[in-house]
mmJSON file of the N, C-alpha and C atoms, coordinates in Angstrom:
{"data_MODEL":{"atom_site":{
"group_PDB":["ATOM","ATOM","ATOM","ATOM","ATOM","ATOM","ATOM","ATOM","ATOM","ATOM","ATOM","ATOM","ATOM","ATOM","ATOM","ATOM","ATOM","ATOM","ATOM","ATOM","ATOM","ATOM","ATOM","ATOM","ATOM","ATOM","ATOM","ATOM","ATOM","ATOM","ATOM","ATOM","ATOM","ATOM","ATOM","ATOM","ATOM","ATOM","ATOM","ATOM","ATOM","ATOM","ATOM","ATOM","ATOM","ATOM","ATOM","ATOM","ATOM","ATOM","ATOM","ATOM","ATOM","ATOM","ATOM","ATOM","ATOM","ATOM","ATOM","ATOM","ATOM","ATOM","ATOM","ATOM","ATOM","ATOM","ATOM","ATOM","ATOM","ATOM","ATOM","ATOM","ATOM","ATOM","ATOM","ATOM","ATOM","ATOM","ATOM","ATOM","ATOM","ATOM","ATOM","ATOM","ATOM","ATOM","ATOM","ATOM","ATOM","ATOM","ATOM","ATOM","ATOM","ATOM","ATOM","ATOM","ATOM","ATOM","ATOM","ATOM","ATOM","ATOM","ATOM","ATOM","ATOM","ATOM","ATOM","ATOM","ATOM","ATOM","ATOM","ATOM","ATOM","ATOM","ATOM","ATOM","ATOM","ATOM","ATOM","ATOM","ATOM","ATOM","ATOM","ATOM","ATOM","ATOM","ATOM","ATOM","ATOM","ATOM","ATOM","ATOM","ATOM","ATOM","ATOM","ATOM","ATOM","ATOM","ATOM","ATOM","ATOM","ATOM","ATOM","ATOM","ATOM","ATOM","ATOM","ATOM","ATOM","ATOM","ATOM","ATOM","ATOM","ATOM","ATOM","ATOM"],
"id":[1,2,3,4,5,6,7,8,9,10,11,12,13,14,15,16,17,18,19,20,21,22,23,24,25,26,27,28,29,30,31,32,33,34,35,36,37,38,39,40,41,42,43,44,45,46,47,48,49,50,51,52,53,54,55,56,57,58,59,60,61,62,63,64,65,66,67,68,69,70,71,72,73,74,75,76,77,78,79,80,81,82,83,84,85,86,87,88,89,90,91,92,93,94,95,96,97,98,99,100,101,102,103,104,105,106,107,108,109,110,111,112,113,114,115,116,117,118,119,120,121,122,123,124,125,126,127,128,129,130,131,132,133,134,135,136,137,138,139,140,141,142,143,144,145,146,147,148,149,150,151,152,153,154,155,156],
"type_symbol":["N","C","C","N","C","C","N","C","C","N","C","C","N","C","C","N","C","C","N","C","C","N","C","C","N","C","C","N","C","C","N","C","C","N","C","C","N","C","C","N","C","C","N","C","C","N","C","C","N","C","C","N","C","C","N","C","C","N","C","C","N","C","C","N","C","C","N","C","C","N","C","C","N","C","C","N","C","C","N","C","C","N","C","C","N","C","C","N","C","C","N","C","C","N","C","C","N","C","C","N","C","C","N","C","C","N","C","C","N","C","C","N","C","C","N","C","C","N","C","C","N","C","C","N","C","C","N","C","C","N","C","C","N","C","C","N","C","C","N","C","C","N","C","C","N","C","C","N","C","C","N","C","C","N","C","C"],
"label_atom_id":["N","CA","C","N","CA","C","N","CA","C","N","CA","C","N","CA","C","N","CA","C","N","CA","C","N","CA","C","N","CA","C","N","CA","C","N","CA","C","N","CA","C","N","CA","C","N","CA","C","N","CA","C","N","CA","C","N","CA","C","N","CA","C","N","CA","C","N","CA","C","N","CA","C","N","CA","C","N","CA","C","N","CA","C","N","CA","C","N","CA","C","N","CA","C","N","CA","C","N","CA","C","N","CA","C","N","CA","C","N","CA","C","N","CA","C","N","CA","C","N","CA","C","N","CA","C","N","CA","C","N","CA","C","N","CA","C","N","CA","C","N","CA","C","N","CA","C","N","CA","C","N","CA","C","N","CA","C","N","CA","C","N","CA","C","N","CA","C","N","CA","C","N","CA","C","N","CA","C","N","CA","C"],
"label_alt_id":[null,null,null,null,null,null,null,null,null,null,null,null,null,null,null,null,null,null,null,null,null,null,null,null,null,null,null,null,null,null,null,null,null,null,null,null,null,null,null,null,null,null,null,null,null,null,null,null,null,null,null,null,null,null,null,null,null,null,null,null,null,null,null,null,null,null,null,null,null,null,null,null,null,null,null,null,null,null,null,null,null,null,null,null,null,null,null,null,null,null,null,null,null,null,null,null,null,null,null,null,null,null,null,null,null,null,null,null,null,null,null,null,null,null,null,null,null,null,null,null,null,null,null,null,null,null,null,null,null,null,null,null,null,null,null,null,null,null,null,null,null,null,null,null,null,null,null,null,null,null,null,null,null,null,null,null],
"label_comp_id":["UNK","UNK","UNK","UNK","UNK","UNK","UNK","UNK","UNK","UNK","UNK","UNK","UNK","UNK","UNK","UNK","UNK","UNK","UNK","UNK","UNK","UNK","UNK","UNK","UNK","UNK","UNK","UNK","UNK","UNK","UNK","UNK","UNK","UNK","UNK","UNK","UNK","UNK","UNK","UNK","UNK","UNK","UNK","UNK","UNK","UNK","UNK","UNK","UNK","UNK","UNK","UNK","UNK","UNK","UNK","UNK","UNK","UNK","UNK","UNK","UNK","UNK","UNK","UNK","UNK","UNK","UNK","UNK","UNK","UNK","UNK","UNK","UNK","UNK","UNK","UNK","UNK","UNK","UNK","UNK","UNK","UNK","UNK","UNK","UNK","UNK","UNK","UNK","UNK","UNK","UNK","UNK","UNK","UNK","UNK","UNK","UNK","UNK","UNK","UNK","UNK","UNK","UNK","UNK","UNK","UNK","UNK","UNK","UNK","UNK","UNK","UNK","UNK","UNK","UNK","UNK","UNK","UNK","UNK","UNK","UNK","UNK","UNK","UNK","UNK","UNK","UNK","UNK","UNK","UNK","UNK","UNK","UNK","UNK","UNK","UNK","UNK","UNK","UNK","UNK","UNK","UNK","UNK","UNK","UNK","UNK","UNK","UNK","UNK","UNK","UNK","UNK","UNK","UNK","UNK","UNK"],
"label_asym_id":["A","A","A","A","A","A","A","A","A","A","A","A","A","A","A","A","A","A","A","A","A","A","A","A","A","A","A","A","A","A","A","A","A","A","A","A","A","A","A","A","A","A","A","A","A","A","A","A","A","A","A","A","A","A","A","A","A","A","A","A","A","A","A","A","A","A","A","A","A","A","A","A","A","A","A","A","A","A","A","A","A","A","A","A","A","A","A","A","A","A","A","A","A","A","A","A","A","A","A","A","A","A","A","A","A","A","A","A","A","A","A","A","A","A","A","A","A","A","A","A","A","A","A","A","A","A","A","A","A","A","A","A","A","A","A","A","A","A","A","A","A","A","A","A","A","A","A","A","A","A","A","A","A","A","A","A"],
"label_entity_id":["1","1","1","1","1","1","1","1","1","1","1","1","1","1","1","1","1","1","1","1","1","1","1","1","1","1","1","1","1","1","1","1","1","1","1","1","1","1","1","1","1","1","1","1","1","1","1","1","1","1","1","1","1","1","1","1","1","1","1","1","1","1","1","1","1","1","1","1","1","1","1","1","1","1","1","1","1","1","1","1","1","1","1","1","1","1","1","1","1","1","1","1","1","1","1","1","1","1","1","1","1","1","1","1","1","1","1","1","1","1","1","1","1","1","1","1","1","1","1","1","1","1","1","1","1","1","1","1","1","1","1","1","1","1","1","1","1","1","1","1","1","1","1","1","1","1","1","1","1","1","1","1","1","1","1","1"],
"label_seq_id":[1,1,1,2,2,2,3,3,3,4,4,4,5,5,5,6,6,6,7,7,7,8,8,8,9,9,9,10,10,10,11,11,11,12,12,12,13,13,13,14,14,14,15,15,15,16,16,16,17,17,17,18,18,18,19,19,19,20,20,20,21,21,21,22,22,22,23,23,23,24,24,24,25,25,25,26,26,26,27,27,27,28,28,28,29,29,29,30,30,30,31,31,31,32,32,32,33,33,33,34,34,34,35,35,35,36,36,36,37,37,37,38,38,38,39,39,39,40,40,40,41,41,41,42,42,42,43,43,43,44,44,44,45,45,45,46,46,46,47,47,47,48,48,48,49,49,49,50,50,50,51,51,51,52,52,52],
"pdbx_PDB_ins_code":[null,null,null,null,null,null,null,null,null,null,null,null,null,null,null,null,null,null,null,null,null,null,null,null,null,null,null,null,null,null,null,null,null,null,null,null,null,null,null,null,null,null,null,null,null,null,null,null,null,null,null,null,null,null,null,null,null,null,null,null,null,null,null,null,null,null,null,null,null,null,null,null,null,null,null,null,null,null,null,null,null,null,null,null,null,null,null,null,null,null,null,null,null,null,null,null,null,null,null,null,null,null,null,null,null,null,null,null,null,null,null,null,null,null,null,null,null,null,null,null,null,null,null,null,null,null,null,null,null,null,null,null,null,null,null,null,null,null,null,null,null,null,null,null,null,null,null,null,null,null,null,null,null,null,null,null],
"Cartn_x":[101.922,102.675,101.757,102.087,101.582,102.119,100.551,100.775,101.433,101.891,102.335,101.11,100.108,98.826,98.115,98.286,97.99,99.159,100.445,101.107,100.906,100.648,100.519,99.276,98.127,97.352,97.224,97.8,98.556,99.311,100.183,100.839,100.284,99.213,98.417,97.565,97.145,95.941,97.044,97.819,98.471,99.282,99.854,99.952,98.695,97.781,96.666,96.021,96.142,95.865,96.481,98.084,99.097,98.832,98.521,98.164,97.122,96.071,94.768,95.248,95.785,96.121,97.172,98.144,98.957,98.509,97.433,96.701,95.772,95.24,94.219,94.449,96.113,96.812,98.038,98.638,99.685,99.866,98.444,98.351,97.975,97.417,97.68,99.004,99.646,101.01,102.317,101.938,102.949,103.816,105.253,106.11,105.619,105.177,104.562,103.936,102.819,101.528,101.828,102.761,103.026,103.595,104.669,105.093,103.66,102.911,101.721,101.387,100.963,99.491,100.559,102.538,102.374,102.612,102.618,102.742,101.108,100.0,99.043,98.06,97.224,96.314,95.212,94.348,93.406,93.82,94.987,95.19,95.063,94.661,94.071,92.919,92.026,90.483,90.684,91.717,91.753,91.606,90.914,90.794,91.05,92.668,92.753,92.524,92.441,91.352,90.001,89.458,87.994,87.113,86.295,85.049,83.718,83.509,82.583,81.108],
"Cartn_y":[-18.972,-17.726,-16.562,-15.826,-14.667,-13.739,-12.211,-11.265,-10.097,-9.633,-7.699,-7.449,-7.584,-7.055,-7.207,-8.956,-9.448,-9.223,-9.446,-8.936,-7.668,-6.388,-5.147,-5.333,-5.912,-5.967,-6.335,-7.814,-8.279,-7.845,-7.146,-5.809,-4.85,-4.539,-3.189,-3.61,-4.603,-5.675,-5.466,-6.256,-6.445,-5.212,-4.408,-2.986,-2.282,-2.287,-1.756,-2.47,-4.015,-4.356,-3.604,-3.561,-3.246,-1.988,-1.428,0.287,0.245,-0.165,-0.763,-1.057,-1.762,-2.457,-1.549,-1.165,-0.36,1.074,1.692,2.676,2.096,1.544,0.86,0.319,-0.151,-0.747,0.072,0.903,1.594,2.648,3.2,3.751,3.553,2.041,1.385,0.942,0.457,0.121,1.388,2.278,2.656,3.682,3.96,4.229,5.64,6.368,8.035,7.934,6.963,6.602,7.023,5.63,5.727,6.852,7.314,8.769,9.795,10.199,10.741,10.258,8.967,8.328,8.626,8.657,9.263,10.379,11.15,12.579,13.247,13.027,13.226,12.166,12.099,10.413,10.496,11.468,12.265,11.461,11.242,11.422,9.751,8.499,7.235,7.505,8.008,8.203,8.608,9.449,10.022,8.73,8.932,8.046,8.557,8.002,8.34,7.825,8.862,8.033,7.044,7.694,7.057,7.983,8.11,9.265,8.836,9.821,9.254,9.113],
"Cartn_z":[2.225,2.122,2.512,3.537,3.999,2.806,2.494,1.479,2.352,1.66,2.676,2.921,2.241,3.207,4.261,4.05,5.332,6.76,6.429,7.4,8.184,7.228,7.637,8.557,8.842,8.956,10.058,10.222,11.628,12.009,11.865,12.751,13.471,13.121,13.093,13.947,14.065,15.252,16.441,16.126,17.637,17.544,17.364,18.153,18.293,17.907,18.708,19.633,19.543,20.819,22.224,21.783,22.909,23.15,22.297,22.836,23.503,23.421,23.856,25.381,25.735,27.178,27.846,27.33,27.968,28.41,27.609,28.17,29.383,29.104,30.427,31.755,31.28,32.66,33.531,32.427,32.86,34.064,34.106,35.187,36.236,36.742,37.651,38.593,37.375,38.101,37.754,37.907,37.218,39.107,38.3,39.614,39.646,39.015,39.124,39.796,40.051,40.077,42.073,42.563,43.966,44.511,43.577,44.002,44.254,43.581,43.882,44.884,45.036,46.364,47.572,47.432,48.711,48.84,48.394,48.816,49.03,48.171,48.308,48.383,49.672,49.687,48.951,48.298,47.493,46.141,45.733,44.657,44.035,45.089,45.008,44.337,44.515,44.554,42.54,41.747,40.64,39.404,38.576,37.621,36.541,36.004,34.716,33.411,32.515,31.679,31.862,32.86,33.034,32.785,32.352,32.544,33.559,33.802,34.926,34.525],
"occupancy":[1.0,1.0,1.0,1.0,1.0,1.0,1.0,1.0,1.0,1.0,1.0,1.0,1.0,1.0,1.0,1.0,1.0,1.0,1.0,1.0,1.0,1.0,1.0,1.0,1.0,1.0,1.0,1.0,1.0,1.0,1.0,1.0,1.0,1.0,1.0,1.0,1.0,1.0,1.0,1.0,1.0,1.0,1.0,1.0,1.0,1.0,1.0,1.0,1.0,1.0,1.0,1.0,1.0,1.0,1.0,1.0,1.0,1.0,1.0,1.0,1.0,1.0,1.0,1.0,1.0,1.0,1.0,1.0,1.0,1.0,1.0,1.0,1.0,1.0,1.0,1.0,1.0,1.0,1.0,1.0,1.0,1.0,1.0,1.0,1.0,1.0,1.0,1.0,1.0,1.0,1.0,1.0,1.0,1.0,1.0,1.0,1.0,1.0,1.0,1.0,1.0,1.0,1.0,1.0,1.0,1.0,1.0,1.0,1.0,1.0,1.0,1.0,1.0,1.0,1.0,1.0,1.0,1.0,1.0,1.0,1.0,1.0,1.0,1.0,1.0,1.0,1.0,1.0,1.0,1.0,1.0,1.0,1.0,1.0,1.0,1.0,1.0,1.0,1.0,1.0,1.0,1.0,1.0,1.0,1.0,1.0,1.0,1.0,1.0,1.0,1.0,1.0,1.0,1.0,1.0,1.0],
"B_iso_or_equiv":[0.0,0.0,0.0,0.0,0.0,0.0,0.0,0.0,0.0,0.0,0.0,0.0,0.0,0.0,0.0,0.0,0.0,0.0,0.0,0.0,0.0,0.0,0.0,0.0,0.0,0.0,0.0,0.0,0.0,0.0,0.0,0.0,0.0,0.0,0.0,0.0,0.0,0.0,0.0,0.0,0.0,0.0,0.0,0.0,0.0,0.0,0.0,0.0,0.0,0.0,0.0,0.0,0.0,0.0,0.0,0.0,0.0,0.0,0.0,0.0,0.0,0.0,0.0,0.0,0.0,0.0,0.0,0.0,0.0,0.0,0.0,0.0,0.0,0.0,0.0,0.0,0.0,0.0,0.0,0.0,0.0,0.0,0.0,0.0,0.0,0.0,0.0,0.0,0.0,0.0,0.0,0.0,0.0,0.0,0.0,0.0,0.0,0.0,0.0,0.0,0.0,0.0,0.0,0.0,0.0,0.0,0.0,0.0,0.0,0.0,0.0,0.0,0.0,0.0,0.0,0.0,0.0,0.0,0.0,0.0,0.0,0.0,0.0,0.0,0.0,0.0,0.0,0.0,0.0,0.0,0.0,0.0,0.0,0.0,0.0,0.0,0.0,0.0,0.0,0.0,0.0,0.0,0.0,0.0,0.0,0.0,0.0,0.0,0.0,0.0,0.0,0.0,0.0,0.0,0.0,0.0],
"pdbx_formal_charge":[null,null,null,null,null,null,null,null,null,null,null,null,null,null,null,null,null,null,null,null,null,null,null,null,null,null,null,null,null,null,null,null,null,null,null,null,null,null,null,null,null,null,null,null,null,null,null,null,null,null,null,null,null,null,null,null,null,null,null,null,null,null,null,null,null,null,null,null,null,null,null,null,null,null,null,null,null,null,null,null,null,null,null,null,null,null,null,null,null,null,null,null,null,null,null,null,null,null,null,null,null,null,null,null,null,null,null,null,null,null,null,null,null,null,null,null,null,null,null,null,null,null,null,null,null,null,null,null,null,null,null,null,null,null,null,null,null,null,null,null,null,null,null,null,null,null,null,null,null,null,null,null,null,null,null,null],
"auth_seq_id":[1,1,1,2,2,2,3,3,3,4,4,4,5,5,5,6,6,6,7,7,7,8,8,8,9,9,9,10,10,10,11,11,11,12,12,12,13,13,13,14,14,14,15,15,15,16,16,16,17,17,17,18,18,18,19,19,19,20,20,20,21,21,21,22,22,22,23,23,23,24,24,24,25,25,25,26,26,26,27,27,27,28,28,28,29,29,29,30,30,30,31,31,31,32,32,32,33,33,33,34,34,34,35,35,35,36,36,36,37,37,37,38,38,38,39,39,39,40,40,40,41,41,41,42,42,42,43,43,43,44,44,44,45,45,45,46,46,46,47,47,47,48,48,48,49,49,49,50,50,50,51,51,51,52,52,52],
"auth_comp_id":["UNK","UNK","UNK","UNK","UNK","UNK","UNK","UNK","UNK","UNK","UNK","UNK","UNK","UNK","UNK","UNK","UNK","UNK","UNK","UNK","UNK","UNK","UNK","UNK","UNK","UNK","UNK","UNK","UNK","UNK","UNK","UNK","UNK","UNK","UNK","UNK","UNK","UNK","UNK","UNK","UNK","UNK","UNK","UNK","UNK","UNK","UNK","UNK","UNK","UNK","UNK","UNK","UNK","UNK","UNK","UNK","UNK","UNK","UNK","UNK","UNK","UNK","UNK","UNK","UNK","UNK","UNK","UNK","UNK","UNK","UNK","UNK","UNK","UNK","UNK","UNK","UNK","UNK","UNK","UNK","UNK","UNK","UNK","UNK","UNK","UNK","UNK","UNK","UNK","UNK","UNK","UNK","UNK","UNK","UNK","UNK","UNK","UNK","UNK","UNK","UNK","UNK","UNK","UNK","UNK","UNK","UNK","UNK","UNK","UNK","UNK","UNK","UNK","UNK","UNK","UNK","UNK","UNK","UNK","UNK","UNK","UNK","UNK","UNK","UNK","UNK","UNK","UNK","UNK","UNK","UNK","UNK","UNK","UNK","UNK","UNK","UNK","UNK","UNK","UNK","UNK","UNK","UNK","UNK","UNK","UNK","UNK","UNK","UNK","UNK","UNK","UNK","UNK","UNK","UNK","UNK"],
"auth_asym_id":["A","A","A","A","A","A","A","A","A","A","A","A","A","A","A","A","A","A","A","A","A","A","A","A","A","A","A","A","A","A","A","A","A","A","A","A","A","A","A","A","A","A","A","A","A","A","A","A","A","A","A","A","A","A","A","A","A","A","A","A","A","A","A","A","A","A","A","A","A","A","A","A","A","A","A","A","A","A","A","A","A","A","A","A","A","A","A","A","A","A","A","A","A","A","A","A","A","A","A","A","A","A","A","A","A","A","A","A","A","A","A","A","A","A","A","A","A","A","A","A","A","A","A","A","A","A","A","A","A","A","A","A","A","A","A","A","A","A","A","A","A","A","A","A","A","A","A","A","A","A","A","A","A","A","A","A"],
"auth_atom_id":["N","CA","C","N","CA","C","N","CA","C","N","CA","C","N","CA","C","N","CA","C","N","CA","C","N","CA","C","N","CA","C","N","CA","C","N","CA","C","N","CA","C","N","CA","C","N","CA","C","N","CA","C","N","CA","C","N","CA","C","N","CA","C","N","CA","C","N","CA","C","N","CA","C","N","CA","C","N","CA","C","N","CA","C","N","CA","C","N","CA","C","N","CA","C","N","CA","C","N","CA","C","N","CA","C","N","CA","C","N","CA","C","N","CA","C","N","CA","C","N","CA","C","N","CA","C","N","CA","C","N","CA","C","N","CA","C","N","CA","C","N","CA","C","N","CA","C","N","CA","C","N","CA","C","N","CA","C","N","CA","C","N","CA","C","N","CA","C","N","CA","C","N","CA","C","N","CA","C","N","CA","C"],
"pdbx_PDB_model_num":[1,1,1,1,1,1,1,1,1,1,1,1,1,1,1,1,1,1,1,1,1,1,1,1,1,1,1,1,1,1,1,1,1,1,1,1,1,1,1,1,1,1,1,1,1,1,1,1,1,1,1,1,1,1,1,1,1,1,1,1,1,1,1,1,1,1,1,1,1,1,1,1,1,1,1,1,1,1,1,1,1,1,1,1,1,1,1,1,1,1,1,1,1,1,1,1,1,1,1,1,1,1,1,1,1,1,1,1,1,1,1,1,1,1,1,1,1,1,1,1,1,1,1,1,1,1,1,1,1,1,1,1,1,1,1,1,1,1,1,1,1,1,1,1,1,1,1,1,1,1,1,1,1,1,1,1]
}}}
């Protein structure tokens, strides 16, 4: 038998995993993303959320 604590716990892992990945990947694929690269070709080179 799983406790409410432990559940909460494992909830909280894997949505922060998912937040974790969906920030990191989303702006790769995302449809904004192409709308930008074509209107401006500059705008490939931009790294979001990266620091340099």
């Amino acid at each position: 038998m799983i406790t409410p604590q432990r559940a909460l716990l494992a909830g909280g892992c894997l949505y922060a995993c998912g937040a974790v990945l969906m920030t990191k990947y989303y702006y790769q694929k995302s449809s904004f993303r192409k709308i930008f690269e074509g209107s401006d070709p500059e705008y490939r080179d931009v790294k979001i959320l990266h620091h340099a």
